[in-house]
Structures are given as structure tokens and as C-alpha cells.
C-alpha positions in Angstrom: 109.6 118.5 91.7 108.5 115.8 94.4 109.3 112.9 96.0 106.5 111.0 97.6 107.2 108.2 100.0 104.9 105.7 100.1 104.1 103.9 103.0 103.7 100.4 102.3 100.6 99.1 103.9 96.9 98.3 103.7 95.3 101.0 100.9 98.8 102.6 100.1 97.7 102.1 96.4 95.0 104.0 96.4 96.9 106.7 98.8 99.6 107.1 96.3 97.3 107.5 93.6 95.1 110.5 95.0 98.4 112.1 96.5 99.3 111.7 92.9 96.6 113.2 91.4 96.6 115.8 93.7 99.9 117.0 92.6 99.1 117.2 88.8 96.2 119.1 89.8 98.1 121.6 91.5 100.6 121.7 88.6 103.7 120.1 90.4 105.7 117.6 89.0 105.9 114.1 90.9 109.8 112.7 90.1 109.6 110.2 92.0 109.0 107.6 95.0 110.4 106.0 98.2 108.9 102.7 98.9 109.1 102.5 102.8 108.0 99.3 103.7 105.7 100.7 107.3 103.8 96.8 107.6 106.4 94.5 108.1 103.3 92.0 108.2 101.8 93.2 105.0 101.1 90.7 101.8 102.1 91.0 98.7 104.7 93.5 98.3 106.3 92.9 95.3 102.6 93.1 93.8 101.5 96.2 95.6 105.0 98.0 94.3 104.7 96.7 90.6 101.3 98.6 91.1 102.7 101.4 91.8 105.0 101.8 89.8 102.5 101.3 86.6 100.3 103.9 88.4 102.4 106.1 89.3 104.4 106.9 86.1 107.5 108.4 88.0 110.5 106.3 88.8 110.9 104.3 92.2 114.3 105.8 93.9 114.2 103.2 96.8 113.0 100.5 99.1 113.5 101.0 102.4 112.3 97.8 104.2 110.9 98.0 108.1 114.1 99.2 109.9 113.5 98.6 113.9 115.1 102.1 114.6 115.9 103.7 111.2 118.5 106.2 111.0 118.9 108.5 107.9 122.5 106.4 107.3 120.4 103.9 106.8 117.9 104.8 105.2 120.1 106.4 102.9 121.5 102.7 102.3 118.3 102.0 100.6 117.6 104.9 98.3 118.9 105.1 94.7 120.9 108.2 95.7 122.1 108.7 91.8 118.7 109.0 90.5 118.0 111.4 93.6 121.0 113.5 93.5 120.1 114.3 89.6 116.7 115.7 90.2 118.1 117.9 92.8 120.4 119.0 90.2 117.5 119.4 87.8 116.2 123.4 87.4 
């Protein structure tokens, strides 16, 4: 299984979607994504992640807004760690 993180900014839509695709195509299974919020400046991010999620038909396990110098703690703060910790458990 996968976890794509998604860098939210201009075209990340279309990005995740090919990436996606490209995974099905090679027969892997996407469980999930990261939001990770790259364009602190970008527009409409609720919209762009409600698209997402639609398109994407795996469950979101986080948002990670812009963190000026991210560490994993904090990242970690973010991530729906859960959700995350029972696909690692998954065979």
C-alpha cells in the first residue's frame, strides 16, 4: 500500500490524479494521503482538498499546514496517526 502526500499548490489536482492513476496501473494500492499545505499563498484550499478527496477515493490521514522549519514531531502533530498506524498493520 501507499501514501501519497500531496503538495498543496497550483495544479496539485491534476498531479494527484495522474500519480493516482499511475499506481492502479501498476497494480498498487493507494491507502491514502497527506495534505501538505507547500503554498502558504495558495487560494482555495478547502476546495482544492474536497477535490481531492472525491478524486482520489482513498482516505485523507492529515493536513499538515506550511510549517516555517517542519520537524517530523511536528509534522507528526498533524497526521491522523490511528488511521496510519492501521494500514501499517494491514498484510
Amino acid at each position: 500500500p501507499v501514501i501519497l502526500v500531496v503538495g498543496l499548490r497550483l495544479g496539485c489536482i491534476n498531479h494527484a490524479s495522474l500519480t493516482a492513476e499511475a499506481l492502479r496501473a501498476r497494480g498498487l494500492t493507494l491507502a491514502g494521503w497527506v495534505a501538505n499545505l507547500v503554498d502558504p499563498a495558495m487560494q482555495y484550499v478547502e476546495d482544492n482538498v474536497t477535490c481531492l478527496n472525491q478524486c482520489l477515493q482513498a482516505p485523507c490521514l492529515g493536513f499538515v499546514p506550511h510549517l516555517a522549519n517542519p520537524t517530523a514531531a511536528q509534522v507528526a502533530l498533524h497526521l491522523r496517526m490511528d488511521a496510519i498506524n492501521l494500514l501499517l498493520e494491514t498484510p
